[in-house]
C-alpha positions, 0 to 999 in steps of 0.5 A, spaced: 878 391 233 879 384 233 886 380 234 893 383 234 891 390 233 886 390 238 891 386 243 898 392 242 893 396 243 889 394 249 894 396 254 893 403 252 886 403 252 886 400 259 891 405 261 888 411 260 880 409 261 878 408 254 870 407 254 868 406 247 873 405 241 871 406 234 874 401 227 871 403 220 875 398 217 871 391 215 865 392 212 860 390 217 858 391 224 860 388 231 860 390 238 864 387 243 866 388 250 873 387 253 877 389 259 872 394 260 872 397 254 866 396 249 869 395 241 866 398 236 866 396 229 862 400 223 864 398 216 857 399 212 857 406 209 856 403 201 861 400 199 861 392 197 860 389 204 863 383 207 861 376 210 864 375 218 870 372 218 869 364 221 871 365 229 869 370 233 872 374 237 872 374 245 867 378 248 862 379 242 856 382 244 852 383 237 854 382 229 850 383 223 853 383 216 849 384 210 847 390 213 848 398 210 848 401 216 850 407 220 852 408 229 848 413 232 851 417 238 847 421 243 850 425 249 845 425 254 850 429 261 854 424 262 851 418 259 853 416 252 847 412 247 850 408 241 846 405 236 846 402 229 841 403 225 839 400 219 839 403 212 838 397 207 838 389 207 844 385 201 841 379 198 839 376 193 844 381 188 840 386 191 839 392 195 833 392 200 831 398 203 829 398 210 823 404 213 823 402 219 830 405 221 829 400 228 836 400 233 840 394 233 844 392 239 843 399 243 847 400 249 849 405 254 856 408 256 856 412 263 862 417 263 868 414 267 871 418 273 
């Protein structure tokens, strides 16, 4: 969640402790990390992807276009493990599987007090 969405609802995040917020609407991945609160933008389901905008947000951690992709979450007690695993590579007009299914940017959220 990047620019004025982000900044009207920031002060909400803030107030009640959010850890983590999950945004589907641009067609690529992006993780970021402000005021406490880790940003997370999943958009690589299948339907036409899109390059990144130009400027990058304050507080980006990691970004991947091109990518079909899904975030993983795992609960362990009170620790959270997120990961965007890929599914499949866009280039050159076409779809390139990708078997591996390595994590990319994974990172942990301990629960909050």
């Amino acid at each position: 969640m990047n620019g004025p969405l982000r900044d009207n609802w920031e002060g909400v995040f803030r107030q009640y402790g959010v850890d983590i917020v999950f945004n589907g609407h641009m067609h690529w991945y992006e993780h970021s990390y402000v005021h406490g609160s880790h940003h997370v933008v999943t958009g690589g389901g299948g339907v036409p992807l899109q390059d990144p905008m130009e400027s990058v947000a304050p507080g980006t951690v990691c970004r991947r276009h091109n990518i079909l992709h899904y975030v993983r979450v795992t609960v362990d007690g009170d620790t959270m493990r997120v990961e965007m695993i890929p599914v499949a590579s866009i280039y050159d007009g076409g779809v390139h599987p990708l078997p591996d299914g390595r994590p990319i940017d994974p990172f942990t959220v301990p629960a909050s007090d």
